[in-house]
C-alpha positions as CSV (number, residue, x, y, z in Angstrom):
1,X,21.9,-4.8,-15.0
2,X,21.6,-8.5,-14.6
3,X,22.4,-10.4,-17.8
4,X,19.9,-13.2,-16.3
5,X,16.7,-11.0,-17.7
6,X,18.9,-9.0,-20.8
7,X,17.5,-12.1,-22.9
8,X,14.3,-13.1,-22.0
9,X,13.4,-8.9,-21.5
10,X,14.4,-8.5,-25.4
11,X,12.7,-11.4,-26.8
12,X,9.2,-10.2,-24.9
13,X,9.6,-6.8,-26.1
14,X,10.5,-8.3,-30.1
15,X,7.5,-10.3,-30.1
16,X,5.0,-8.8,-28.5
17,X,5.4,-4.9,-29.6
18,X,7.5,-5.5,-32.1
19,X,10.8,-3.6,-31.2
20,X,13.4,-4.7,-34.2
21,X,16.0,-3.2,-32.0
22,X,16.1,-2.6,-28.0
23,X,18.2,0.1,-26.2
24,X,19.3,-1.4,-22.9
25,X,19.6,0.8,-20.0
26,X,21.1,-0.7,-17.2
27,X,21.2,0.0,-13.5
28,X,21.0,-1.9,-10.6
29,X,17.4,-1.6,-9.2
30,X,15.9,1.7,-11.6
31,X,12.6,0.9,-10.6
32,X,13.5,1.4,-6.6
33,X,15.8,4.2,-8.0
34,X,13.0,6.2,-9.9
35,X,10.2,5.5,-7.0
36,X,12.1,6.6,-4.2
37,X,13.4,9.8,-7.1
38,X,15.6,10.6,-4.3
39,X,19.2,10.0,-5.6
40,X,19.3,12.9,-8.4
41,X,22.6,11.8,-10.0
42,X,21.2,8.7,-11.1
43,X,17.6,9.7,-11.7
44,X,19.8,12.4,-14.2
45,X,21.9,9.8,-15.7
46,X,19.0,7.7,-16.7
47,X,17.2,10.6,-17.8
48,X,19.7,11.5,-20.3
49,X,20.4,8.3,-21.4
50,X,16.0,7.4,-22.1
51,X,16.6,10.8,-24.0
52,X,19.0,9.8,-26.2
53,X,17.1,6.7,-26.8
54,X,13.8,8.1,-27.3
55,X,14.9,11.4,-29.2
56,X,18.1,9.8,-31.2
57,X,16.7,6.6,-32.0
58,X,13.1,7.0,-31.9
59,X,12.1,5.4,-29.2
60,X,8.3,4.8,-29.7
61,X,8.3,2.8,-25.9
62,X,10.2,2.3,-22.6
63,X,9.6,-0.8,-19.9
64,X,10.5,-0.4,-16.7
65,X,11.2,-3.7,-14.8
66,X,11.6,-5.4,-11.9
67,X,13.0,-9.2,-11.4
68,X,13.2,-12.0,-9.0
69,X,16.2,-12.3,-7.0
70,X,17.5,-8.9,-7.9
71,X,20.6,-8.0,-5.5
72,X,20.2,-3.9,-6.5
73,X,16.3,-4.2,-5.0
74,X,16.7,-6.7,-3.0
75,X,12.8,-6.4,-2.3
76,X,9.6,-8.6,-2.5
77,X,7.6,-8.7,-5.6
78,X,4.8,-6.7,-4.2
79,X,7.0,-4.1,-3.5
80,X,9.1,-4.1,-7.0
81,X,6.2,-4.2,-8.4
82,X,4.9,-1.2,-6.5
83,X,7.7,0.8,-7.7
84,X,7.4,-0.4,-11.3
85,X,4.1,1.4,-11.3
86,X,5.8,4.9,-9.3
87,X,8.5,4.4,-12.1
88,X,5.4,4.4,-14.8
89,X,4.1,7.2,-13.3
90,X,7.3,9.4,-12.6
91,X,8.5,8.9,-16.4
92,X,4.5,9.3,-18.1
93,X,5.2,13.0,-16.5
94,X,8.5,13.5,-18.4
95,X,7.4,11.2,-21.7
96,X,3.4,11.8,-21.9
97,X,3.7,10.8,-25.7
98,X,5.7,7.4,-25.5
99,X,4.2,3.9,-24.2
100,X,5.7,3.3,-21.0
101,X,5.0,-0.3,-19.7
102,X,6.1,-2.2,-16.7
103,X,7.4,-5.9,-16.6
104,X,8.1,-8.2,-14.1
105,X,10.7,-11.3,-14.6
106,X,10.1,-14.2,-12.4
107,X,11.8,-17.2,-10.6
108,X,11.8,-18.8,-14.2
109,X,13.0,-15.8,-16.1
110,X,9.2,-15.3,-17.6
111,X,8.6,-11.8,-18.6
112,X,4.7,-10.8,-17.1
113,X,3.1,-7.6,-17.1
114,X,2.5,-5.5,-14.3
């Protein structure tokens, strides 16, 4: 959700796999909201909306992240970054034929692989 990492997240994802296009979805904190997979309305909500991405658009891979300074996840790196990797996990089960990846965005908005 924050614009802060909208920019530097798309750029990454352009250059290095080379995405001509990026869907964006946005919630605060999706990583802590697809480890802890305990709030089912928005699990479902960004479900259906990595669906539509991935089946409508083709979709060949999804990034979860996790960012500095993040007010949704107010959490320590370690711990984002724990999640990030639940979050891989939890969505390979659902998507076991796309890339999923996991990102971390720094104190200088620098886009590093978990």
């Amino acid at each position: 959700m924050d614009g802060r990492i909208q920019k530097p997240l798309q750029e990454f994802l352009k250059e290095k796999y080379n995405a001509e296009y990026v869907d964006t979805i946005t919630e605060p904190g999706p990583c802590k909201i697809l480890a802890e997979n305990d709030n089912k309305t928005l699990i479902n909500s960004i479900l259906e909306r990595v669906k539509i991405s991935v089946a409508k658009h083709g979709s060949k891979l999804i990034a979860i992240s996790g960012h500095h300074d993040c007010a949704g996840n107010p959490k320590d790196e370690q711990t984002q970054k724990d999640q990030i990797k639940q979050s891989i996990n939890y969505l390979e089960n659902i998507y076991p034929d796309v890339k999923i990846i996991g990102l971390w965005i720094d104190d200088k908005w620098t886009v590093n692989n978990v």
